[in-house]
SEVOVO-632651 format. One record per residue (C-alpha): residue number from 1; residue in one letter; x negated, y, z. Coordinates in nm, 2 decimals. Layout:
   i aa      u      v      w
 NUM  A      X      Y      Z
...
//
This chain:
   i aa      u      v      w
   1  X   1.49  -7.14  -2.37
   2  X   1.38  -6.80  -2.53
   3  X   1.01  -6.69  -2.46
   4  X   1.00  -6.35  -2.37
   5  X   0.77  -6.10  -2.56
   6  X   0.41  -6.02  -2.35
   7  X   0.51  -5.69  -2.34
   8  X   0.82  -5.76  -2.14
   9  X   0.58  -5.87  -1.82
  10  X   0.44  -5.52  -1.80
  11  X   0.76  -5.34  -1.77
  12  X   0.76  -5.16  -1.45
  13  X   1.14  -5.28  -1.40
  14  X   1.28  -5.71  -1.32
  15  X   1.43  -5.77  -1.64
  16  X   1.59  -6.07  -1.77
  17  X   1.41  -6.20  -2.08
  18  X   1.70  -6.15  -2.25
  19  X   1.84  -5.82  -2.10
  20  X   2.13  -5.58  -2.20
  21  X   2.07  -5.24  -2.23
  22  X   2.28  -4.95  -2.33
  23  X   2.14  -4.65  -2.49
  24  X   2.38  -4.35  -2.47
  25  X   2.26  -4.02  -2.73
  26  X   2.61  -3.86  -2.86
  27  X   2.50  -3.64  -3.11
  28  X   2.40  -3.42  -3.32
  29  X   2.33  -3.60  -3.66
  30  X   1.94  -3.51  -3.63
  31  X   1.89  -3.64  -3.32
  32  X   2.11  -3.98  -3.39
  33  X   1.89  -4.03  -3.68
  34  X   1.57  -3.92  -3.45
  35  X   1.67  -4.19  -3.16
  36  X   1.66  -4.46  -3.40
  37  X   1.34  -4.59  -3.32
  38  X   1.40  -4.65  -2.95
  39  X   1.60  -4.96  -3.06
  40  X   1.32  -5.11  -3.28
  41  X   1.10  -4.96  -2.96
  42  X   1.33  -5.25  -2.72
  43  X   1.35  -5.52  -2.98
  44  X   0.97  -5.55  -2.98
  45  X   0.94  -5.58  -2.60
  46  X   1.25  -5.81  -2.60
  47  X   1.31  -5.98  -2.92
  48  X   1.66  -6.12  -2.78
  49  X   1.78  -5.79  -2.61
  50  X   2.14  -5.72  -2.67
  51  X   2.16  -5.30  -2.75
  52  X   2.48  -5.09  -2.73
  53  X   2.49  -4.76  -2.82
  54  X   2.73  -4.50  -2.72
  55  X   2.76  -4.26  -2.99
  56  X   3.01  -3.97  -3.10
  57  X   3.28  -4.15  -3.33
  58  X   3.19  -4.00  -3.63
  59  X   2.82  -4.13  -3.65
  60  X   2.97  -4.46  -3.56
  61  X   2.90  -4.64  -3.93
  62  X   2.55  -4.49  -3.90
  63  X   2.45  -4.62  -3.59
  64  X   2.58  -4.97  -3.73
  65  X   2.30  -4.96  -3.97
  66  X   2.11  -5.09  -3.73
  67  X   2.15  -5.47  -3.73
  68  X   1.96  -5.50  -3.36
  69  X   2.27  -5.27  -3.21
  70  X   2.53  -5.58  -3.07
  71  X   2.81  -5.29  -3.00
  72  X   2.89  -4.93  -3.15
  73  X   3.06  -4.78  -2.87
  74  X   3.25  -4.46  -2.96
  75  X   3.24  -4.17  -2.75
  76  X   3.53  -3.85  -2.93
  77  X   3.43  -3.55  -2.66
  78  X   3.49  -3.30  -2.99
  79  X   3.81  -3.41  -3.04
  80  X   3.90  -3.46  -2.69
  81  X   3.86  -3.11  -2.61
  82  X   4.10  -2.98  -2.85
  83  X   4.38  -3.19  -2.67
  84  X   4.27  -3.24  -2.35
  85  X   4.64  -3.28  -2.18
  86  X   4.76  -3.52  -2.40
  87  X   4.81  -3.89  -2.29
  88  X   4.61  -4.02  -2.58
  89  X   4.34  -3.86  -2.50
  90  X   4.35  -4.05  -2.17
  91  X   4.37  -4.32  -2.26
  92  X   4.10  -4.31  -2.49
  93  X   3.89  -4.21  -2.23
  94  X   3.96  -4.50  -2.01
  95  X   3.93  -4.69  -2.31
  96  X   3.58  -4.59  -2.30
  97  X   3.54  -4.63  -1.93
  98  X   3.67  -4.98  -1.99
  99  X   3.40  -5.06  -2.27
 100  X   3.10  -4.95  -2.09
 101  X   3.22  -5.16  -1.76
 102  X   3.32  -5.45  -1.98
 103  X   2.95  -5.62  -1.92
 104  X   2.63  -5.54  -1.66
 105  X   2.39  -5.36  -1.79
 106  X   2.04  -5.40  -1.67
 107  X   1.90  -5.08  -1.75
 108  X   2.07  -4.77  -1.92
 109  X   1.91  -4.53  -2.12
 110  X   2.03  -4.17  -2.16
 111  X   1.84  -3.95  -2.39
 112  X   2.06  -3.68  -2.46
 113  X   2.00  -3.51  -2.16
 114  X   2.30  -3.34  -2.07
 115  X   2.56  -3.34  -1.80
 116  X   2.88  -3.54  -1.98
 117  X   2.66  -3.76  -2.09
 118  X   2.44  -3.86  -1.81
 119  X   2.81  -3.95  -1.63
 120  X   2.90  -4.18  -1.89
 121  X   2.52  -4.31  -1.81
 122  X   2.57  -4.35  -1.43
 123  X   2.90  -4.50  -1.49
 124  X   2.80  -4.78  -1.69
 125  X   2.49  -4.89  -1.45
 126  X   2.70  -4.87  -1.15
 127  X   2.88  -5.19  -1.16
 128  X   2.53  -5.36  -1.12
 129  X   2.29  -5.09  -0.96
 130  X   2.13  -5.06  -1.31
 131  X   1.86  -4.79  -1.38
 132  X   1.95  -4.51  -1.52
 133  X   1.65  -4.40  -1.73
 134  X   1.69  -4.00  -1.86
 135  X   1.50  -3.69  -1.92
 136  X   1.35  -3.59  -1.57
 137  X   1.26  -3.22  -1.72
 138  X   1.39  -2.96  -2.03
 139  X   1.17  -2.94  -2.34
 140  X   1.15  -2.64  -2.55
 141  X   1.45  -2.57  -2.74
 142  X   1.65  -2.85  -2.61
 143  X   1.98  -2.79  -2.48
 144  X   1.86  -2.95  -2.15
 145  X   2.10  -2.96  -1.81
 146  X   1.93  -3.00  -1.49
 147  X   2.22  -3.08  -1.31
 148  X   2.20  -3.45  -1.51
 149  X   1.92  -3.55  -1.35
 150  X   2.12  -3.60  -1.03
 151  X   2.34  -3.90  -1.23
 152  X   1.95  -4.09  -1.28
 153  X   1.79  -4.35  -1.10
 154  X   1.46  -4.26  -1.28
 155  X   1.38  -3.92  -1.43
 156  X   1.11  -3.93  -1.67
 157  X   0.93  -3.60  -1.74
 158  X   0.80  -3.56  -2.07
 159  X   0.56  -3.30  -2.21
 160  X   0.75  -2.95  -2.28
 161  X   0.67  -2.98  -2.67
 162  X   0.76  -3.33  -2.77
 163  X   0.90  -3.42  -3.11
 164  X   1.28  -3.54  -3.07
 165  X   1.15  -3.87  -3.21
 166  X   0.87  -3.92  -2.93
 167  X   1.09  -3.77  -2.67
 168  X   1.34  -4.11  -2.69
 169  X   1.04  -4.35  -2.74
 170  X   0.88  -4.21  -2.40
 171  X   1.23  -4.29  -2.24
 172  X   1.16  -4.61  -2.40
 173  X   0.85  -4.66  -2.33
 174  X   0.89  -4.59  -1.92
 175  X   1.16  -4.89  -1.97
 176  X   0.90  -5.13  -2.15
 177  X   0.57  -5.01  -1.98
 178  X   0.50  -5.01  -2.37
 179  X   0.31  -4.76  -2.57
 180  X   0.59  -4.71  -2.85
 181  X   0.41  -4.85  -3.23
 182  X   0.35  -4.60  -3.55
 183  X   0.52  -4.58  -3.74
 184  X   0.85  -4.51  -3.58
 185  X   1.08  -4.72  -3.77
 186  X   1.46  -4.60  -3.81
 187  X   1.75  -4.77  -4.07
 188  X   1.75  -5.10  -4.15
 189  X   1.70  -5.27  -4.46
 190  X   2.09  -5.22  -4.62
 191  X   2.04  -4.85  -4.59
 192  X   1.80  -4.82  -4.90
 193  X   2.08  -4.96  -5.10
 194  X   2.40  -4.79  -4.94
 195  X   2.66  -4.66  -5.18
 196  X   2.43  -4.59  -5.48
 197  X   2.64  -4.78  -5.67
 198  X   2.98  -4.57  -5.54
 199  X   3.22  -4.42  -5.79
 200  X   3.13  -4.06  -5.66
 201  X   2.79  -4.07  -5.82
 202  X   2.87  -4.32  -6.10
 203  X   2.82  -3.96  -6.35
 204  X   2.48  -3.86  -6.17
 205  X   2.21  -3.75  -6.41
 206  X   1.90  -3.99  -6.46
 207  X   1.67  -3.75  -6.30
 208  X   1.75  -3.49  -6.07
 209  X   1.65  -3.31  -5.72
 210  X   1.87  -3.27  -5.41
 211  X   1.83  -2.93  -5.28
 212  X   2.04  -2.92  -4.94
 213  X   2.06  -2.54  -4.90
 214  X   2.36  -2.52  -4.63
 215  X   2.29  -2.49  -4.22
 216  X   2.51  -2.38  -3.99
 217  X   2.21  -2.19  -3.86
 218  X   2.23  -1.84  -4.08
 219  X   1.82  -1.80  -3.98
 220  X   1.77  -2.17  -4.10
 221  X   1.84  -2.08  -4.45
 222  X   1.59  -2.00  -4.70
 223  X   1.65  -1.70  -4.98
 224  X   1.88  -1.75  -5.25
 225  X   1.64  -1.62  -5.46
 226  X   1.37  -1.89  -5.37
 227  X   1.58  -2.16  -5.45
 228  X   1.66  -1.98  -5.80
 229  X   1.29  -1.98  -5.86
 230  X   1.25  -2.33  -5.76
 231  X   1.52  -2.47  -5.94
 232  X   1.39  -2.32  -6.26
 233  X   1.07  -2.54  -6.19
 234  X   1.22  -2.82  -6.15
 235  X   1.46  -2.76  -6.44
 236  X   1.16  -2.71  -6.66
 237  X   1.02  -3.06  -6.63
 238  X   1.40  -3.18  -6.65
 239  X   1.49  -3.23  -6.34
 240  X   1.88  -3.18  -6.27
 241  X   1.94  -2.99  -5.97
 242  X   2.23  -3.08  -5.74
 243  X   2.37  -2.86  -5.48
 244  X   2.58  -3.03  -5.15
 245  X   2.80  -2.83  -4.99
 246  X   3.05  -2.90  -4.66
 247  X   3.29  -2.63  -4.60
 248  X   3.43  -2.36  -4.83
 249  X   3.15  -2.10  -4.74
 250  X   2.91  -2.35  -4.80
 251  X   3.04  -2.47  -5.15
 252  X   3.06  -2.07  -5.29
 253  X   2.71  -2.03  -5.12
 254  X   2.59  -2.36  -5.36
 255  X   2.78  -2.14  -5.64
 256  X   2.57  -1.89  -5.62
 257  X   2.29  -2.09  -5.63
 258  X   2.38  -2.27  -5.93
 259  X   2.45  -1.95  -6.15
 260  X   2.07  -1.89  -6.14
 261  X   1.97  -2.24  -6.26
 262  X   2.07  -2.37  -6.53
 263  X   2.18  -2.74  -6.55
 264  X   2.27  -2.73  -6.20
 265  X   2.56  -2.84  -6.08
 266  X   2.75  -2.84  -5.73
 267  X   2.83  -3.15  -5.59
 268  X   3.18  -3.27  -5.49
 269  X   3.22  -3.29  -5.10
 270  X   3.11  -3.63  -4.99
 271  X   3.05  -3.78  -4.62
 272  X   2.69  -3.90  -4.47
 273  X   2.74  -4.22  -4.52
 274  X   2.77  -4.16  -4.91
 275  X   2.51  -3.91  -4.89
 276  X   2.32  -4.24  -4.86
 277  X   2.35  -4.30  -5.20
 278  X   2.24  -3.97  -5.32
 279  X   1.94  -3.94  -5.14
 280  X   1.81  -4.30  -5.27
 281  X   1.86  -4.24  -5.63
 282  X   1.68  -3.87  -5.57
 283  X   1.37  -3.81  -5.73
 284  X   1.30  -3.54  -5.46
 285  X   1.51  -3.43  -5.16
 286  X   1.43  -3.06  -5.08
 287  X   1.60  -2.90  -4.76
 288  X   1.65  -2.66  -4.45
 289  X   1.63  -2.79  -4.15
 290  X   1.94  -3.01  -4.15
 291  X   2.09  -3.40  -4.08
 292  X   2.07  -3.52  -4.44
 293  X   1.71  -3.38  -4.49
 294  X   1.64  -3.55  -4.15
 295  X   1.78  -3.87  -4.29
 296  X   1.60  -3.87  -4.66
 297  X   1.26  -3.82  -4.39
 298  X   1.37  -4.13  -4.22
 299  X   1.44  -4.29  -4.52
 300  X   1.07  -4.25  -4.64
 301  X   1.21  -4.09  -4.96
 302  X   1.00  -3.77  -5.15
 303  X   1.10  -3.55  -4.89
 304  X   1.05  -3.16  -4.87
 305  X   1.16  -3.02  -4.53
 306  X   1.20  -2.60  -4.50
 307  X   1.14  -2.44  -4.19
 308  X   1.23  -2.11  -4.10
 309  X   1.32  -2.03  -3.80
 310  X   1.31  -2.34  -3.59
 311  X   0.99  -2.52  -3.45
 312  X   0.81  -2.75  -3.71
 313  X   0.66  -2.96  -3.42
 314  X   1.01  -3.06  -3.28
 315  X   1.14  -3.25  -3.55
 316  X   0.92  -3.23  -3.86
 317  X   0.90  -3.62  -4.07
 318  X   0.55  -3.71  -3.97
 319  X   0.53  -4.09  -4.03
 320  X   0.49  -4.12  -4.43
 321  X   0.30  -3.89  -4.69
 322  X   0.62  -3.94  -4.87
 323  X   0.72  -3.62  -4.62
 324  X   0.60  -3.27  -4.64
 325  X   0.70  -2.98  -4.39
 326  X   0.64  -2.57  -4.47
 327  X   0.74  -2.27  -4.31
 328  X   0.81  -2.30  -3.90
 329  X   0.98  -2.10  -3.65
 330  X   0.90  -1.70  -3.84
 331  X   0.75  -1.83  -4.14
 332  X   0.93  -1.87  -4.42
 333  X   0.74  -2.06  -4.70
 334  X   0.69  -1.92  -5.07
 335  X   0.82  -2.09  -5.35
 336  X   0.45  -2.20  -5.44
 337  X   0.44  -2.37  -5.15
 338  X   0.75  -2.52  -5.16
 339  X   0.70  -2.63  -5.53
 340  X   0.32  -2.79  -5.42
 341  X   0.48  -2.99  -5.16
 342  X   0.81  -3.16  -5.41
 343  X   0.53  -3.21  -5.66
 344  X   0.30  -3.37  -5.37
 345  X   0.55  -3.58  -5.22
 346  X   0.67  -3.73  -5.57
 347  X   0.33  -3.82  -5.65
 348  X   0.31  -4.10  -5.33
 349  X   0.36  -4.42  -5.40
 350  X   0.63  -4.56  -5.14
//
């Protein structure tokens, strides 16, 4: 018979010692990445708890580097939109109403906060009159509903500036009756290894810097200029710079960029999970506010993380000195400072 962790006696709900839990946070890329730790956050309470995750289909493989998630449950709302009449699509979706009724859950969490996803949430507990743990208030910048609290058996307010990492683990955390561990811990261990051996970067240069330039966010980026300046930097003490790109406008953008280095050299398109492999072989990863930037920072790699027009605070890498922030929301950072911090970061043993 499993012993159940100590800190499973001070959760405020009647767990088993062995209890299933289903974690539902869709998207965005950022905040996949950011809800990581909830599921190391569980595992310490219960050691034997079995985790699904519901997840939008295309950050599937990612969540599935985490070796304490039992089931990757997809959830395709993007592309169900686009064909919403179609009897595929249906079926799809009872495909999914189907997985998350398959087995009783004892408690559900839903951290994304909004309306769909707090039904998929309420769906899945009430087959056995699980809790439904969610956000019980908005917190700057989020894309909060307040119609989702109606679908919870247990809102849980949170303070109104909480960092997207802490803002899961509190969820977490009024689950275990646990205060969350630092550091927050995200991939697991396969993840430092992931596709750096994959043909795509099989002609990589020996040293170089990852400068992800592209947002979707036009306020997000930082000056073509600056990254001319800094890419001459790091050219000087023979770094290669490499430039990432994701749609057309994207790619001529890291064109542009390039013409002012030399050396540089624009990337072919790849997907996150190879991004993986870039970011691991990286001497330095320098970037806007983005996913991949957010996933080097999980990663613990030499990380450099712009800010320029969103909140430093809300999702800023705070759990290794292998991570510097500059800039924040109206503050675009010099060059210098940029420069410092990729020199700063690269200097930490990891």
């Amino acid at each position: 018979m499993t012993t159940p962790s100590p800190l499973a006696a001070v959760s405020p709900y009647a767990l088993p010692a062995r209890p299933r839990i289903l974690i539902v946070k869709v998207s965005s890329l950022g905040d996949v990445v950011h809800n990581m730790p909830l599921v190391h956050d569980l595992r310490a309470c219960w050691p034997d708890a079995e985790i699904d995750w519901v997840v939008e289909e295309g950050y599937v493989d990612l969540v599935r580097l985490l070796p304490d998630v039992h089931r990757v449950i997809p959830f395709a709302l993007r592309r169900w939109r686009k064909r919403f009449w179609q009897g595929d699509t249906w079926a799809e979706i009872g495909a999914l109403r189907d997985a998350i009724r398959e087995r009783p859950y004892d408690a559900v969490l839903e951290t994304q906060g909004l309306l769909k996803t707090a039904i998929v949430a309420r769906t899945a507990a009430r087959a056995a009159g699980a809790p439904v743990i969610g956000l019980g208030n908005a917190t700057q910048g989020s894309g909060y509903e307040p119609a989702a609290r109606l679908f919870y058996t247990s809102p849980v307010k949170v303070p109104r500036q909480t960092h997207s990492v802490r803002r899961s683990r509190l969820l977490g955390a009024a689950l275990t009756g646990a205060t969350p561990p630092e550091p927050p811990r995200f991939f697991g261990p396969t993840a430092r290894t992931l596709h750096v051996n994959d043909p795509l970067w099989a002609d990589l240069p020996p040293r170089y810097a990852v400068c992800f330039h592209a947002t979707a966010g036009a306020k997000k980026r930082w000056p073509v200029a600056s990254w001319h300046a800094l890419g001459l930097r790091l050219q000087a003490e023979g770094l290669t710079v490499l430039l990432p790109w994701g749609n057309e406008s994207e790619r001529r953008d890291a064109e542009g960029i390039a013409a002012g280095i030399p050396g540089a050299q624009v990337l072919p398109r790849f997907s996150v999970m190879q991004g993986f492999g870039l970011i691991n072989r990286a001497e330095v990863v320098v970037g806007v506010d983005t996913g991949l930037v957010h996933i080097a920072a999980a990663l613990c790699r030499p990380t450099v993380e712009i800010y320029t027009a969103t909140w430093r605070w809300k999702t800023e890498g705070y759990w290794s000195d292998r991570i510097a922030n500059v800039g924040d929301d109206g503050v675009v950072p010099s060059v210098d400072d940029v420069y410092s911090a990729a020199v700063r970061v690269r200097g930490v043993v990891g």
